[in-house]
N, C-alpha and C positions, 0 to 999 in steps of 0.2 A: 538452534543456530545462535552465535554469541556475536554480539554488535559491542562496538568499542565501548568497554563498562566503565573505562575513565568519563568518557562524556554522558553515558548514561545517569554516570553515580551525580555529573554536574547540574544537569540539566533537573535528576529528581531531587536535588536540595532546593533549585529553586521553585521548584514547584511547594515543597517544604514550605518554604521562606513566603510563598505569596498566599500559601492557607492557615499559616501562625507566624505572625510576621514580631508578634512579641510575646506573647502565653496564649495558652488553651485557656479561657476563664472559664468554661463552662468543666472543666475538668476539675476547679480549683478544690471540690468539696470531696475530691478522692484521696486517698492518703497516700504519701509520696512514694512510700515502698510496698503497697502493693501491689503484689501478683497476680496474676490474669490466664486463662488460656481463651482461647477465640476459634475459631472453624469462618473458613469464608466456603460461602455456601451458594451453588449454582441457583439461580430462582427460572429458569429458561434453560432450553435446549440450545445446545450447539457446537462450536467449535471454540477449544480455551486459547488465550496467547497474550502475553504479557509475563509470565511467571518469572522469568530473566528478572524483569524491572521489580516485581515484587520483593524478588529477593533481594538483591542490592537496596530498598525500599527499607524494608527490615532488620537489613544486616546494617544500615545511620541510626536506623534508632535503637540498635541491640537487642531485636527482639528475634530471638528463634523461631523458624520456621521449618515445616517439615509437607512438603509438597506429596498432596495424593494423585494428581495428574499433571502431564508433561509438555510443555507449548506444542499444539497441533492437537490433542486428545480432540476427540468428541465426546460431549458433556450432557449429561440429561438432567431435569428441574430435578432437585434433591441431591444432585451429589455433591459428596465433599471436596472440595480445589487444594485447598490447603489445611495446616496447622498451626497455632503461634502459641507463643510462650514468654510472658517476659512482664515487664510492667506495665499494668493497666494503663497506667497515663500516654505513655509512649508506644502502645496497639492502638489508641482511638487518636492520638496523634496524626501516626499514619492509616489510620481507616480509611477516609475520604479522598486522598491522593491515590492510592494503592486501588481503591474498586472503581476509580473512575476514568483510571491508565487502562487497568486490566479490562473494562466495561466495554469503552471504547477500543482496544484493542482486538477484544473476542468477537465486537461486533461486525470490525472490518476482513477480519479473519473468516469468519462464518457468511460471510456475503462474499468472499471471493470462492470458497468452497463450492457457493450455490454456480457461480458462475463457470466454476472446473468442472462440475458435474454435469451440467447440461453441455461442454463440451464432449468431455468422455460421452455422455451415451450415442453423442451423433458420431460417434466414430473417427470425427476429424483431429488430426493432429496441429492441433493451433494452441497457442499460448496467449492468455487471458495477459493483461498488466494495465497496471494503476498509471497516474499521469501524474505531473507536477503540481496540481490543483490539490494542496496538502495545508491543513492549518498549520499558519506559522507556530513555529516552536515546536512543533509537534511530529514534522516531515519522517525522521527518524523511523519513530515507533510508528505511524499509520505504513513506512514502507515495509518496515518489518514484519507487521501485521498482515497485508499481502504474502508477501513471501511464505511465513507461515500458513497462510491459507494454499498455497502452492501456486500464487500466482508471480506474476514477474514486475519488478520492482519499479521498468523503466529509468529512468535517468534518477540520478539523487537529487542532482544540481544544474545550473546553468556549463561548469565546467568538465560535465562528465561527457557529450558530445555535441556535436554542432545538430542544433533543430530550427532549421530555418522554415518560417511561420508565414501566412499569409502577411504579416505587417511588414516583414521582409520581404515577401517579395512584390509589395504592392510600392514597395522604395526603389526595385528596379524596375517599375512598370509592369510587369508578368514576365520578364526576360527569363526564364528559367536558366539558359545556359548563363547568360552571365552572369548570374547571383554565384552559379556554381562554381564560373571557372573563378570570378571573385574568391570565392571563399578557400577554392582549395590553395589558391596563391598564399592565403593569408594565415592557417591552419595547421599545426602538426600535423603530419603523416602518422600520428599513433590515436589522431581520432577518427571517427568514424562519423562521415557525413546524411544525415536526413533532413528531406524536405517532404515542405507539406504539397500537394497537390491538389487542385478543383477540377482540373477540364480528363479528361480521359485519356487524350493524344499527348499532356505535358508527362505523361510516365516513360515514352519511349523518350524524350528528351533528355529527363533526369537519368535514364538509364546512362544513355551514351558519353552524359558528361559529367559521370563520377559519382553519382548518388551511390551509399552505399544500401540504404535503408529508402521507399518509399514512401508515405503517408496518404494516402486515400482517405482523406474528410468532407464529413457532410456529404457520402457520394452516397445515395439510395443502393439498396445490393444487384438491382439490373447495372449500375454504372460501375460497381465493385467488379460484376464478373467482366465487362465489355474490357476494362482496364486490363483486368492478370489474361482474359486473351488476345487482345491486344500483343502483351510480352510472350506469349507464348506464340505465336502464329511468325512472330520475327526472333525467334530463338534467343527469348532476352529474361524470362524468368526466373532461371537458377541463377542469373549476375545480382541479383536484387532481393533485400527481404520487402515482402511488403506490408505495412500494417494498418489496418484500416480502426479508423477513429470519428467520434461524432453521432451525440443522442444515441447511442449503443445500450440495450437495455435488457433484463431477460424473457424480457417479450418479441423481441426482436432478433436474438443474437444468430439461433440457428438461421434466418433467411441468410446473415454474411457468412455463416460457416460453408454452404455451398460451395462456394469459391475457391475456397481455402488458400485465404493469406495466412501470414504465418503469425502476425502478433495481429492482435483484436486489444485496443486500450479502450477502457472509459473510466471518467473520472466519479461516478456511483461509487469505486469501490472505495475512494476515501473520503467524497463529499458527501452524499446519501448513500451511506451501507445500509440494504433496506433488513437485514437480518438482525432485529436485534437481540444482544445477549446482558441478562442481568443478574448481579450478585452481591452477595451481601454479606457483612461481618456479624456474628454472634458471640457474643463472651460466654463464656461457662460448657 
């Protein structure tokens, strides 16, 4: 999947720029037109993702590349990821930038995988996704990295749709309806409205007045299910997705699969992706 490569190609120059901000000295005793080949080499099991960025990576500093597996692959300790070819100076140039994108990429990628999996086997048809708790500069490539992993991206930004939060609604006192009917006065009709909820009873509220999307946080999974029957016992569950959020973990996830809301977020998979994956460049 290709993510706008003009901001990609921006964002990896400066990354560029903030790990040679004026020369490589430690390069300085190589001779300037020497040639090089390199292999970047899996040291761990898992899931690859980044290889987009690598190449664009590559293709600033004009070093040829030739890819032996594909963003999404599953990877075992010893295999080869890639190929390069070009000048010594400018492969170790981009060494460090490139396995530390791809490192951290495959990591987030490979912990969302764990997380799709123990969905699939419980049978449930529920959708894992990552949250906005993403390092600055980095939100891009950790959402992408989900995705790759086949989870769901969630929101990009504050303007992708309205997520009205406890801080919100702790500003209308717990009014549920009128944060809502507020919000929709004030709102495009091409967004889509979610609120967060604590009490069990404020979901048929938010149903009735325009929620499009639910949030069940911090709710143990006895108050998970009481909630989605709750909406079902007053014929109000298919008007509503609901997705339950908070300390979600994969020790914990199948008890909220039970229920079966339809999105399951935690922020693990971009803050602690506990799968790590690691690799490394070798010359010659």
């Amino acid at each position: 999947m290709s993510y706008n490569r003009i901001l990609i190609e921006k964002k990896i120059k400066k990354f560029l720029i903030e790990d040679n901000s004026f020369v490589d000295i430690s390069s300085k005793s190589i001779p300037t037109k020497s040639i090089s080949s390199a292999k970047i080499i899996a040291k761990t099991d898992g899931y690859i993702s980044g290889l987009e960025e690598l190449e664009i990576l590559f293709q600033i500093l004009k070093v040829d590349i030739t890819f032996k597996k594909e963003d999404g692959d599953q990877i075992q300790n010893g295999d080869i990821i890639a190929e390069l070819y070009g000048k010594t100076k400018d492969i170790l140039l981009g060494e460090r930038v490139g396995l530390n994108l791809l490192c951290h990429m495959s990591t987030i990628t490979t912990t969302t995988r764990k997380f799709v999996k123990i969905i699939e086997e419980s049978g449930k048809r529920v959708k894992i996704a990552c949250t906005r708790k993403t390092l600055p500069g980095l939100r891009m490539f950790e959402k992408k990295a989900v995705e790759i992993g086949k989870g769901d991206t969630h929101r990009f930004n504050l303007d992708d749709m309205v997520l009205l939060k406890s801080t919100h609604l702790k500003f209308y006192n717990g009014n549920v309806a009128e944060l809502l009917r507020n919000m929709k006065l004030k709102v495009s009709f091409t967004k889509k409205i979610e609120i967060e909820v604590e009490k069990v009873n404020d979901v048929i509220i938010a149903v009735k007045n325009g929620a499009d999307i639910i949030m069940l946080d911090n709710m143990d999974p006895d108050k998970v299910q009481d909630a989605i029957n709750l909406l079902k016992q007053q014929n109000l569950r298919d008007r509503v997705i609901i997705e339950v959020s908070g300390n979600i973990t994969q020790d914990n996830i199948v008890d909220y699969l039970i229920s079966e809301p339809d999105i399951i977020s935690t922020s693990i998979l971009t803050q602690k992706p506990t799968e790590f994956v690691d690799l490394s460049l070798q010359l010659g």
